[in-house]
C-alpha positions as CSV (number, residue, x, y, z in Angstrom):
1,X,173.0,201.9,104.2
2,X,174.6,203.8,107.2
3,X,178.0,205.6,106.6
4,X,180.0,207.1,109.1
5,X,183.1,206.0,111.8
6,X,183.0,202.1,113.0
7,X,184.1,201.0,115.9
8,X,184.8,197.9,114.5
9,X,187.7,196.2,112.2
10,X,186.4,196.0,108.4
11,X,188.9,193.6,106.4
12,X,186.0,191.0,105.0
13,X,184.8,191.7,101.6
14,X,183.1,189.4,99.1
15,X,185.2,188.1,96.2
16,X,184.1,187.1,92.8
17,X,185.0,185.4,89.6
18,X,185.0,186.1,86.2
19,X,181.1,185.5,85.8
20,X,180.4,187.9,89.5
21,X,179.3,184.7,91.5
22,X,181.1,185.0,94.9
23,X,184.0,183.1,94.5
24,X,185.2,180.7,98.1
25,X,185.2,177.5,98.6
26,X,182.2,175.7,101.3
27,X,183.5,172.8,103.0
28,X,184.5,170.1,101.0
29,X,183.6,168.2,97.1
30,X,182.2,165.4,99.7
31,X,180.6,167.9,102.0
32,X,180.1,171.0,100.3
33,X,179.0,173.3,103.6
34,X,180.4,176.0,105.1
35,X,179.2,177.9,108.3
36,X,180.1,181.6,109.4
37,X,180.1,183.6,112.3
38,X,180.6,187.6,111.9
39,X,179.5,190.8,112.3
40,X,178.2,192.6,109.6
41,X,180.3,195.7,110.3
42,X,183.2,193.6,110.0
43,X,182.8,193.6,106.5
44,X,184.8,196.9,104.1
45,X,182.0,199.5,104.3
46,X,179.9,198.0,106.9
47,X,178.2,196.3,104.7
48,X,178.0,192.6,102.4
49,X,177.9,194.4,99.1
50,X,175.5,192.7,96.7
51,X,176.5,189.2,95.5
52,X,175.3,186.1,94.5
53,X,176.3,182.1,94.7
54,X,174.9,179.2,93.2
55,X,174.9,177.1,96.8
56,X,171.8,178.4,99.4
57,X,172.4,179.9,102.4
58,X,170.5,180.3,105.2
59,X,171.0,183.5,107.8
60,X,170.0,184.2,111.3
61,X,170.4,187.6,112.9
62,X,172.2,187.2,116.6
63,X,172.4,190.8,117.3
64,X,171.7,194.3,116.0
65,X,169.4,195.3,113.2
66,X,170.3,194.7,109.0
67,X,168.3,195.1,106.1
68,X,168.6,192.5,103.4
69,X,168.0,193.9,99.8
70,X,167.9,192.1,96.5
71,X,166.2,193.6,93.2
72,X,163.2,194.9,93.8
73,X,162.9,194.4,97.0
74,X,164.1,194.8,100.7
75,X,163.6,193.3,104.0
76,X,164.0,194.1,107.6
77,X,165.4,191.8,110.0
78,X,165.7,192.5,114.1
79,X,167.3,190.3,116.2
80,X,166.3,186.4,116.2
81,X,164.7,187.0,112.4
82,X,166.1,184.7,109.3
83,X,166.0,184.5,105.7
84,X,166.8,181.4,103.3
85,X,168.3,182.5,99.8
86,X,167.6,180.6,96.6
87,X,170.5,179.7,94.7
88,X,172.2,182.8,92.0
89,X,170.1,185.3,94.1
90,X,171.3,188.3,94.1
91,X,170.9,190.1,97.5
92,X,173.1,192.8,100.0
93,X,173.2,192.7,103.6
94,X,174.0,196.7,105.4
95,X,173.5,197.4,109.1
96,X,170.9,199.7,110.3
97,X,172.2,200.7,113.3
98,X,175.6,201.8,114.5
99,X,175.9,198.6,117.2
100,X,176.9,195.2,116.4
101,X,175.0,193.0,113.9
102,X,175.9,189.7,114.8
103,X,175.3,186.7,112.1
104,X,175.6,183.0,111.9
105,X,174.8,181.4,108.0
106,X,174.8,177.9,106.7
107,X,176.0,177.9,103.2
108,X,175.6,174.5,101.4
109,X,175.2,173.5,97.9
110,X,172.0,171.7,97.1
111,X,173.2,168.1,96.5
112,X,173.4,168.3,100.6
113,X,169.9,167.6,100.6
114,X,169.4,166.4,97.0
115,X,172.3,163.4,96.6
116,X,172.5,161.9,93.6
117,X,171.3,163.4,90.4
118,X,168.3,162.1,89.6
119,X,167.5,160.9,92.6
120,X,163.3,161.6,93.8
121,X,164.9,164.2,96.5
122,X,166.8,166.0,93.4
123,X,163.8,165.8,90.7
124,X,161.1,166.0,92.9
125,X,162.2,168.6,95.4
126,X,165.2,170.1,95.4
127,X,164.9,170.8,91.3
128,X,161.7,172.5,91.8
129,X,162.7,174.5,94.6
130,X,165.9,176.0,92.9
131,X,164.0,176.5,89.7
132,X,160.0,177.7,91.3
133,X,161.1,178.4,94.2
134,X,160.8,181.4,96.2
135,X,164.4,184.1,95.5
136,X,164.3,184.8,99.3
137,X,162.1,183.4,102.2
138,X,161.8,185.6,104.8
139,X,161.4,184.0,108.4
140,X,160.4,186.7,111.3
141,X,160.6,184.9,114.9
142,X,158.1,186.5,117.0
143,X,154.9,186.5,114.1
144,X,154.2,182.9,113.3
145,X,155.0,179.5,115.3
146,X,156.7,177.3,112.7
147,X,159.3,180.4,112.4
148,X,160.4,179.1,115.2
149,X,160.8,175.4,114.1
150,X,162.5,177.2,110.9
151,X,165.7,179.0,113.3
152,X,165.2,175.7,115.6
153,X,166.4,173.4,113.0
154,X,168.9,176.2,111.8
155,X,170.4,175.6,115.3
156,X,170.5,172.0,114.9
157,X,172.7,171.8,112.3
158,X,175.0,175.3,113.0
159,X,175.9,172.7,116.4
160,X,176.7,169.5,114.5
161,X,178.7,171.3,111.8
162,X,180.7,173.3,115.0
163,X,180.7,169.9,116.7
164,X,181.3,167.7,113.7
165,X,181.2,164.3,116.1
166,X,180.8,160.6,113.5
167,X,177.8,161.0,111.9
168,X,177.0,165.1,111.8
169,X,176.4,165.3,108.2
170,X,173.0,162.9,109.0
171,X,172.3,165.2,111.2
172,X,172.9,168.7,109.1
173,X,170.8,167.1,106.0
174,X,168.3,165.9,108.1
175,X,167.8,169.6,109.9
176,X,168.6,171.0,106.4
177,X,165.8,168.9,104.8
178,X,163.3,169.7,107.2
179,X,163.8,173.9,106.7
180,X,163.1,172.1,103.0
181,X,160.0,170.3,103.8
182,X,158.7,172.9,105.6
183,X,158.8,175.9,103.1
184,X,157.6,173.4,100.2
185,X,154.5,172.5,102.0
186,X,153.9,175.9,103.1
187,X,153.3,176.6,99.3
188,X,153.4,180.2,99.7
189,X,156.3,182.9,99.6
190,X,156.9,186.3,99.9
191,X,158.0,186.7,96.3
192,X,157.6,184.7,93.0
193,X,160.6,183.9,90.8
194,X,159.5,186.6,88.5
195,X,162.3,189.4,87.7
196,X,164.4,187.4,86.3
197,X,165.1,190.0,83.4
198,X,166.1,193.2,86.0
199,X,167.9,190.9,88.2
200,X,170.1,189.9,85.3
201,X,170.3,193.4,84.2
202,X,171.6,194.7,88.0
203,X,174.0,191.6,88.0
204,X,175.4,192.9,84.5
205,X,176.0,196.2,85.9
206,X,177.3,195.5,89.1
207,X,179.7,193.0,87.2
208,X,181.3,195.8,84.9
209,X,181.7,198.2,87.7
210,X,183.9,194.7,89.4
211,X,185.6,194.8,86.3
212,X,185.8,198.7,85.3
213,X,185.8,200.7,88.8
214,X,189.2,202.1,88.5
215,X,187.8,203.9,85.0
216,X,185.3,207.0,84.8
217,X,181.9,206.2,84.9
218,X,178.5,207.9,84.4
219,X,175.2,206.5,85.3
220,X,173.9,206.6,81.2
221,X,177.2,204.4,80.4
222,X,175.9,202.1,82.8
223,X,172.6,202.2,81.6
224,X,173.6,201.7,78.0
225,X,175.1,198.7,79.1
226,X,172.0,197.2,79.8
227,X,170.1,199.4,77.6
228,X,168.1,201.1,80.1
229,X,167.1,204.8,80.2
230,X,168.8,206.6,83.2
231,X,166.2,206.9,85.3
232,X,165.3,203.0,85.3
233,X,169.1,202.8,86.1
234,X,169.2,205.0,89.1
235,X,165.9,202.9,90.3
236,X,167.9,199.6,90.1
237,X,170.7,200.6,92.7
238,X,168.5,203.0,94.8
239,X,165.9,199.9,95.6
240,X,168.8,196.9,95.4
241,X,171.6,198.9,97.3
242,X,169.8,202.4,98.6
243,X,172.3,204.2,97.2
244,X,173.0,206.0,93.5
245,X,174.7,204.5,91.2
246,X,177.8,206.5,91.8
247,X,177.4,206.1,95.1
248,X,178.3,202.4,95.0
249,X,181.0,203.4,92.3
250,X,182.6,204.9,95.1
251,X,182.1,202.2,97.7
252,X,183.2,199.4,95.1
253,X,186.3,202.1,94.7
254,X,186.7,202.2,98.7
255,X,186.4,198.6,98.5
256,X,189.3,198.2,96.4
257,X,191.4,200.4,98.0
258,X,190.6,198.8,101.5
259,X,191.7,195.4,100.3
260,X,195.2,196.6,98.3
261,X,195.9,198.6,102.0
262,X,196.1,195.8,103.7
263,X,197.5,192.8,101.7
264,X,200.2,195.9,100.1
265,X,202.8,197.7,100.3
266,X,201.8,200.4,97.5
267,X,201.3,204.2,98.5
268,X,198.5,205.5,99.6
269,X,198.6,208.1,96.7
270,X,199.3,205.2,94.1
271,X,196.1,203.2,95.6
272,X,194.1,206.0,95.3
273,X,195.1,206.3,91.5
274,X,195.1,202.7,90.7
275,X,190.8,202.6,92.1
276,X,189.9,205.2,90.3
277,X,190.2,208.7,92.1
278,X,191.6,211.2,90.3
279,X,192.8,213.3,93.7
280,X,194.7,211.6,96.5
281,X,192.5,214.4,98.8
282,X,189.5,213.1,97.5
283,X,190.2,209.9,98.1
284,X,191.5,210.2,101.1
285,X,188.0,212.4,102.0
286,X,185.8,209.8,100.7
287,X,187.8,206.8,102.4
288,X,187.1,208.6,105.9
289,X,183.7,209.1,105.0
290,X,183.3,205.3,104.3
291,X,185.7,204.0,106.5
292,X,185.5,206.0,109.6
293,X,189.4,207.0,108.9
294,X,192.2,207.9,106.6
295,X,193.5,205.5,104.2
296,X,197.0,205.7,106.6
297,X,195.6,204.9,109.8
298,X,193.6,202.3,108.2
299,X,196.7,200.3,107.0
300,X,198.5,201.4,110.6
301,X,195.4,200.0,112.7
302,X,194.5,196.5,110.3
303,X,197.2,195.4,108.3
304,X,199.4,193.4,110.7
305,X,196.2,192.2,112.5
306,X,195.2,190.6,109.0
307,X,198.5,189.8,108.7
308,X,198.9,187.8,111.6
């Protein structure tokens, strides 16, 4: 996780409900798909802060250099690599290098390719996948062949969704379905389905801080939360997120403050307050170090772009 100045305007972030699933809507109850274009360093922090959603979503890195990081576990991903992510996995994307890092993803619940409940493509496939199924499938172009049918298929149905021409949904399930096939008959993955318990655990924590960053924290109140020693604790965020647990406390605070900055009015001084810091110079220290500038020319530079 790379901190420093961007040259880049950071106003996405990743919102959740109650329960910490990321919370937006894909497409539409007949077609629930969404597709996305972005640069990682468009995102508050320069980063896509750990998350989860029940749909899966497959990723393919345009440009740049990202590392992709769930619980115990981390991947890296150069340009032309992909990953697929299971449904409620939780995972982080964060650039690892200063120049653009370019995405595309296909987001789409699993009745795309499964229909109708019950059906042999829901019982038989789907329903094993999202149940046995590997938490993250890691596709790297340039070391085996049907990678490259993987990303191929990808592009198939990125163009029919950006086309959407009579008929495109055939075409999206049908290059959906195939990624499917293919990974099921592989019958291999790079992980098993297995940690379960710590991946609950970091989704409990990462939950209260949503819910409590604006209070004062310590790493054994957020251990005790998941009754954890410390230690195990700081292990959790440094392997997920590669940074303390105070450290994303403080990210999560910059977060905040980023989002009330542009869509408010409020005073700097009152923002900082309201997220949590209990010195306007600290924040304001912090912000820069985060943001690449002061919480004022922050709001000067992005909130009438957002705006408009």
């Amino acid at each position: 996780m790379r901190e420093g100045v961007s040259m880049f305007t950071q106003f996405y972030s990743v919102p959740i409900n109650q329960r910490g699933q990321e919370l937006l809507d894909r497409g539409t109850p007949l077609f629930p798909l969404e597709i996305y274009y972005r640069d990682v360093h468009q995102y508050i922090g320069n980063e896509i802060t750990a998350h989860w959603h029940k749909e899966l979503e497959i990723f393919v890195l345009e440009k740049g250099e990202v590392r992709v990081s769930g619980v115990d576990y981390y991947f890296d991903l150069e340009a032309g690599d992909a990953y697929l992510i299971n449904s409620n996995i939780l995972h982080g994307v964060s650039c690892l290098t200063n120049d653009s890092c370019v995405y595309r993803s296909i987001v789409f619940d699993s009745t795309i390719i499964s229909g109708t409940q019950g059906s042999i493509f829901d019982i038989l496939y789907m329903k094993s996948f999202l149940e046995n199924g590997t938490p993250i499938r890691i596709f790297k172009v340039g070391t085996q062949q049907g990678n490259l049918k993987i990303v191929s298929e990808f592009n198939r149905a990125y163009a029919a969704c950006e086309k959407k021409y009579v008929g495109y949904e055939f075409h999206v399930r049908d290059a959906l379905s195939q990624i499917l096939l293919r990974i099921y008959d592989e019958r291999k993955s790079h992980l098993s389905r297995t940690s379960t318990q710590q991946e609950n655990r970091m989704k409990k924590m990462i939950l209260w801080i949503d819910k409590h960053y604006n209070e004062q924290i310590t790493v054994a109140l957020l251990a005790n939360i998941v009754g954890i020693g410390v230690r195990e604790c700081q292990r959790y965020f440094s392997n997920l997120l590669q940074v303390s647990p105070i450290q994303y406390v403080t990210r999560r605070r910059i977060t905040a403050a980023a989002e009330l900055l542009l869509a408010t009015n409020i005073s700097v001084t009152e923002i900082g307050m309201d997220c949590g810091f209990k010195s306007s110079s600290y924040f304001t220290k912090q912000f820069k170090v985060i943001m690449g500038l002061t919480p004022r020319k922050y709001r000067n530079l992005y909130q009438r772009y957002c705006e408009n």
